[in-house]
C-alpha positions, 0 to 999 in steps of 0.5 A: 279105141287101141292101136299098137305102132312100132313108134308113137310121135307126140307132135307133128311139126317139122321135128316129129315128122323127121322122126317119123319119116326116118323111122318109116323110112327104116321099116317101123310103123309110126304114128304121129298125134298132132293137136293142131296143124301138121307142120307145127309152129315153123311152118305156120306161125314162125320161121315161114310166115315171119320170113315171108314178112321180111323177104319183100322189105328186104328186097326193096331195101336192096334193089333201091342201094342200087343207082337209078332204081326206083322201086316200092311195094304194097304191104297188102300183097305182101300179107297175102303171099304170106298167107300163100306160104302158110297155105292159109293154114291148112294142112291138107298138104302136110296130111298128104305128105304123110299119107303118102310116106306110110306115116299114120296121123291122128288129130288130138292133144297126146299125152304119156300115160305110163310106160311106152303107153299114149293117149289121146283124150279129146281125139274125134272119135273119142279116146284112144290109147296107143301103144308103142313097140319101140318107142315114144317121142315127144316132140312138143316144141316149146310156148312163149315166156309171158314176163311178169309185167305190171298190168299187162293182164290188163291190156291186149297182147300180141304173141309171135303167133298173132305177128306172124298171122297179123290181118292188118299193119298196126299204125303203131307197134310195141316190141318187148325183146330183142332178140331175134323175133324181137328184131325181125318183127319190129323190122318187118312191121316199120317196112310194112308201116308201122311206126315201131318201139322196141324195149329192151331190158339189156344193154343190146339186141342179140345177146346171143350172138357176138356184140357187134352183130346186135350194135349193127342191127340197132343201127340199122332199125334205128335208121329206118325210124325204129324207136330202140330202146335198150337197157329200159325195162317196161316198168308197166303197161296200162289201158288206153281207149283200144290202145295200150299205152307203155310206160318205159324209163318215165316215159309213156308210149301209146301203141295200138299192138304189143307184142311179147317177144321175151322168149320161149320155154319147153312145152312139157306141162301137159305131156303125161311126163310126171306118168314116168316120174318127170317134173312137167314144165321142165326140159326133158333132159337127153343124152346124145342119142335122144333118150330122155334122163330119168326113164329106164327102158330105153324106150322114152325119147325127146327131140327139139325145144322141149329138150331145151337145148337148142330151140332152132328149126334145122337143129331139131330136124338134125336131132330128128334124123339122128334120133330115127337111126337110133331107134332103128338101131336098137329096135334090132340090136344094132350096135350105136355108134356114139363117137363124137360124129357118129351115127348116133350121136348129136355132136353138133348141138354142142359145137357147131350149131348154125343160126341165122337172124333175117334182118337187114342186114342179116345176121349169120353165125356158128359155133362159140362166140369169142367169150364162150371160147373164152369161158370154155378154157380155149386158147384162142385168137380172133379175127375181125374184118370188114367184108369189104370184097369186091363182091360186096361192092358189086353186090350193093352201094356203101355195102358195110358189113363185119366178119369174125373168125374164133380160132382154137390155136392150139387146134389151129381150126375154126371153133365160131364164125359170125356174119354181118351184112345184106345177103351173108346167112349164104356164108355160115355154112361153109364156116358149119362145114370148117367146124364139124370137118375140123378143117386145118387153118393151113388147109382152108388157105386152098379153099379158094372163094369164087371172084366176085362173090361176097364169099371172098371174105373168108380169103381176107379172114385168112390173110389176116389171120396168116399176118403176125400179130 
């Protein structure tokens, strides 16, 4: 079979289907290719699901830092919200939403096969070739990293996918990594009953984010009885019975799970890419409009992980939204406008990208952290507080949490901030907004924070900004 639309999406998780949506929305026909659940990895094996572990455990931890409360919970319970939020893995509800918004979707894996040209082998009524008027983007999100670990072929592991959907709590759980699934995971699972070792190669958890952030969550895991163990690389791993036994800085630990949390990379391998002279494996290189690198024609687009930019949720939809325009834009000789912070334009991936690590306590942060001001030339100073508000204190007993402000005097604006503290991802967006906007520090002193909020920090980050040095 052969069908032709304004523009073919290979991928259908929430980065394809924003750019489907925004295409739809600007009168072009588009189909999406999907070879698994529409919705894609957020929806089903990561963001939701693994916030869904740890929104409970959170809550409890919460409610008991408050006197005279006395609360508890059923780990059973807490898999089977999950699997509410999943919709036990059936996309029947994403099928309808795209019904519903014109949007066409065909099941199979997707494949580039030559110029503006896709095709599906293994659809269920049999190969189809599609053919795209406008445009082609790929959407393919990207695949967890497996780290060259001897013996680890040997033994049974877990990937974030298996976490995320797990059926049962094991008594005992391995994290290699510590990042943020990492750190989610490990703290989710010794919540739910785990007993959990977390390994990791670096001196801290959380290497992207300011060090600080990544000392308080090990304390915090640590605390809870989680085994952290950092600057110990897994020397090997090696059968034991059902179980998987660790062998980490000359000592063994037996666990009954182990998962691989050592990062991702774009999915490019199996996308047709070297059909258009790209080397699959590889990142698609884009500029600020989308468009992938390498390929004449302005008709080749690639949004999300498998750009390699940024591997976050909300920033592939941003990208999404932007890449939709675009096509529009072109598909009737519009003229772009590609400004920094244009309509054409994704900006933000380089500057103000926002990011939140759901653990307790959370960790939220945006825009450079203090070295890469630093490695980026800016003259800049820092500001570090407690969040010590009576917000906080209101908010929960021995509430102890940090803030920072990056600030680019030279500009005198905000260019990072970081968050650390139960219930702070809240804060983040305001420091997005201070960012993008380009907000004045002078300004910002008028941007008053409601009293009692935990929000009243940013009025201390400014007091101790305004105090001589």
């Amino acid at each position: 079979m052969s069908s032709t639309f304004d523009v073919v999406v290979i991928g259908g998780g929430p980065v394809g289907e924003n750019v489907a949506d925004f295409a739809m929305q600007h009168g072009l026909s588009t189909v999406i290719v999907e070879g698994e659940l529409l919705g894609g990895e957020c929806s089903y094996w990561a963001c939701v699901p693994s916030k869904t572990l740890l929104r409970t455990g959170n809550a409890v931890a919460a409610v008991r830092r408050l006197p005279g409360t006395t609360v508890d919970f059923d780990p059973a319970a807490v898999l089977a919200r999950r699997d509410y939020f999943t919709s036990n893995w059936n996309d029947e509800g994403q099928l309808a939403w795209a019904r519903s918004a014109g949007i066409a979707v065909l099941r199979g894996h997707g494949r580039l096969a030559g110029e503006k040209t896709v095709v599906i082998d293994d659809a269920p009524a049999g190969p189809e070739t599609l053919t795209a008027r406008r445009a082609v983007v790929v959407c393919t999100g990207s695949v967890p990293i497996r780290p060259p670990v001897p013996g680890l072929d040997a033994v049974r592991t877990w990937s974030s996918r298996d976490a995320t959907a797990a059926k049962e709590i094991p008594a005992r759980l391995g994290v290699l990594g510590g990042g943020v699934v990492g750190t989610e995971i490990a703290q989710a699972f010794q919540r739910l009953g785990s007993q959990v070792t977390l390994v990791q190669r670096g001196p801290r958890l959380l290497p992207a984010a300011e060090p600080f952030a990544g000392e308080r969550v090990a304390a915090a895991l640590r605390s809870e009885g989680v085994d952290v163990r950092l600057s110990q690389p897994l020397d090997s791993v090696s059968p034991a019975g059902d179980a998987i036994t660790m062998h980490v800085g000359g000592d063994s630990i037996t666990v009954d799970e182990l998962l691989l949390a050592t990062g991702r990379r774009p999915n490019s391998g199996s996308v047709g890419v070297e059909t258009v002279g790209l080397e699959p494996g590889k990142p698609l290189a884009v500029d600020d409009t989308g468009l992938v690198e390498g390929v004449d024609g302005e008709w080749l687009y690639a949004v999300g992980d498998v750009t390699g930019r940024v591997l976050l949720t909300h920033q592939g939809k941003y990208q999404a939204r932007i890449v939709g325009g675009v096509i529009a834009a072109r598909s009737i000789g519009e003229e772009l406008d590609t400004r920094p912070w244009g309509e054409h334009v994704t900006t933000a991936d380089h500057v103000a990208v926002p990011q939140v690590v759901f653990t307790d306590p959370e960790v939220a942060f945006v825009g450079r952290t203090e070295s890469q001001a630093r490695a980026a030339g800016l003259n800049i100073r820092v500001v570090d507080i407690p969040i010590a508000v009576s917000g906080a204190a209101l908010h929960a007993d021995g509430y102890d949490g940090e803030a920072q402000l990056v600030v680019d005097e030279t500009r005198r604006v905000v260019v990072g901030a970081t968050f650390v503290g139960q219930d702070v991802a809240e804060l983040v967006h305001s420091a997005t907004i201070a960012i993008v906007g380009e907000v004045p520090m002078d300004r910002l002193w008028h941007a008053v924070p409601s009293f009692p909020t935990i929000s009243e920090v940013w009025l201390r980050l400014l007091e101790a900004y305004r105090t001589p040095t």
